[in-house]
N, C-alpha and C positions, 0 to 999 in steps of 0.2 A: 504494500500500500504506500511506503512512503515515498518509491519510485513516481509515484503516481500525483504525488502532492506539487503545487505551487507555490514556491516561497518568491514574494516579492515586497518591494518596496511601496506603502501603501501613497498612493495621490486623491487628490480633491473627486475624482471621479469615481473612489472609491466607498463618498459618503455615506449613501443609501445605503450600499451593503455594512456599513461597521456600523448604521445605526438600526439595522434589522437583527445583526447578529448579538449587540447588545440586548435589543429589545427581548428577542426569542431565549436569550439565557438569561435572564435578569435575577432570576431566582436562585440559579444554580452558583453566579457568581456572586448573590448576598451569601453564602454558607463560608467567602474566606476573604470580601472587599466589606471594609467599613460603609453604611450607607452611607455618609455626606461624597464618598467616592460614586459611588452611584448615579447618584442625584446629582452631579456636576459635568456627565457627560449625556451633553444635549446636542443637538447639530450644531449650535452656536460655538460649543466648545469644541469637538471636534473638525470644523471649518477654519477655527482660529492655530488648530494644531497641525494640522496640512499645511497650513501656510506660513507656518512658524519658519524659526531656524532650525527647528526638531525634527522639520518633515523627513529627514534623511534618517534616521532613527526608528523610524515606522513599519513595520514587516505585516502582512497578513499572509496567511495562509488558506491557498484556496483548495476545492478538489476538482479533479479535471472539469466536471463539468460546472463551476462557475460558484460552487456553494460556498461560501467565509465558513471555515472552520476553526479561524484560529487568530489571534494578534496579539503580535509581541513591539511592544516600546521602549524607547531609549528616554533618558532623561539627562543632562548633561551635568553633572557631577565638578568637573574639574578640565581642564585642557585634553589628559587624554583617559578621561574615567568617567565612565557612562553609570547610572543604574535603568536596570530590564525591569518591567513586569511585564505579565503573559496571562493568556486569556485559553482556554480550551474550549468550543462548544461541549456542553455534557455528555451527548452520543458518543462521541471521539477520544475521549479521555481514557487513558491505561493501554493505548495503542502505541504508543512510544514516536507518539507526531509532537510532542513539546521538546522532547530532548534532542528530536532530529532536527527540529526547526533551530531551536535554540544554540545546537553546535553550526548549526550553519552560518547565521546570521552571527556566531561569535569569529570566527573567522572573516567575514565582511567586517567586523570592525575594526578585528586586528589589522584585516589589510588598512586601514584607515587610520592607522595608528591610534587605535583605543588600547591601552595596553592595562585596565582593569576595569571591570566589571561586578558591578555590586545589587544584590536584592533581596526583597524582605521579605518574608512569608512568616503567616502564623502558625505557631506550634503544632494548630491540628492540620493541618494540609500537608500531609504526609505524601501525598503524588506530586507534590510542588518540591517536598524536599529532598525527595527521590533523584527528581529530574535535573535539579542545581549538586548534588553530587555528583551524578553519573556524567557530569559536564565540565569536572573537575573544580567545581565551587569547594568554599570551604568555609563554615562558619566563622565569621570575623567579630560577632558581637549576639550576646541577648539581653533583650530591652525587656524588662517585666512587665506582664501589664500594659505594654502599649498597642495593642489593636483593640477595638472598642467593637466585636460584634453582637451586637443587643440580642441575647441578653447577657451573653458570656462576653470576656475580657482576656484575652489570650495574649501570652509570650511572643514576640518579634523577635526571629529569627534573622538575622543579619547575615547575607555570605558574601563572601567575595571570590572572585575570578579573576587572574593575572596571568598576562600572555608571558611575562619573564618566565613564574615560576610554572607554567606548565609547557613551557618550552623542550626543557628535557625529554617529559615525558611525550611529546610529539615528536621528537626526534629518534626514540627509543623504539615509535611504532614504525619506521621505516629500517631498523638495523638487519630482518631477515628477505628484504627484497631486493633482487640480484640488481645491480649498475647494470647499466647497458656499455 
């Protein structure tokens, strides 16, 4: 399936669909985004994010034929340090399309000179923390208490991702394939 997926760079023409695919998971994505996060993505907000300086930052993921399954963003942190959050339609989720997307697009940035990468996830989103490991993240901080989903209060999980330090380990995956 994930040969089959589209990862690209999302543009203004992709409005309708990121505001349907919000619309159609709304429910699924209150169980690990604070409401006031919700409630601030409206076409006004996302119009103004396509046309930011962010837009470069913007991934969706579609399936051959045309359906949003997926959106991952960049948020600019520092000169070369991004934070990602990511979105899964609920049908789609445990397929291993966030960790694919996610090594993809982390590559796009490295080639762009992002050389770290940082995101937060609460405690109980264990497919989220799944995904930020299996991606070479590594927890870099926990915040008590800082996600507010009514009616529970969950731990922030802080990771970060650095193209230095898993540099090695990229280079390690190419030591048994023959030079030409």
């Amino acid at each position: 399936m994930k040969r089959l997926l589209r990862i690209r760079q999302a543009t203004e023409a992709d409005l309708r669909c990121i505001l349907l695919f919000e619309f159609r998971n709304r429910g699924w994505f209150s169980q690990f985004l604070p409401s006031h996060v919700l409630r601030q993505q409206t076409e006004i907000y996302f119009k103004r994010l396509l046309r930011s300086n962010l837009k470069h930052l913007q991934y969706l993921v579609y399936l051959p034929n045309g359906v949003l399954i997926g959106r991952f963003n960049g948020q600019i942190l520092g000169k070369k340090s991004v934070e990602v959050s990511y979105r899964i339609a609920k049908n789609f989720t445990n397929l291993g399309i966030a960790k694919h997307a996610l090594k993809h697009i982390l590559v796009l940035w490295a080639s762009k000179g992002i050389t770290e990468v940082y995101a937060q996830v609460a405690d109980h989103n264990k497919a989220s923390i799944k995904v930020l490991l299996s991606c070479g993240f590594e927890i870099n901080e926990i915040q008590k208490n800082a996600i507010n989903l009514d009616p529970e209060i969950h731990d922030c999980l802080v990771f970060r991702w650095s193209f230095a330090e898993d540099l090695p380990h990229r280079v390690n995956q190419f030591d048994n394939i023959p030079v030409c």
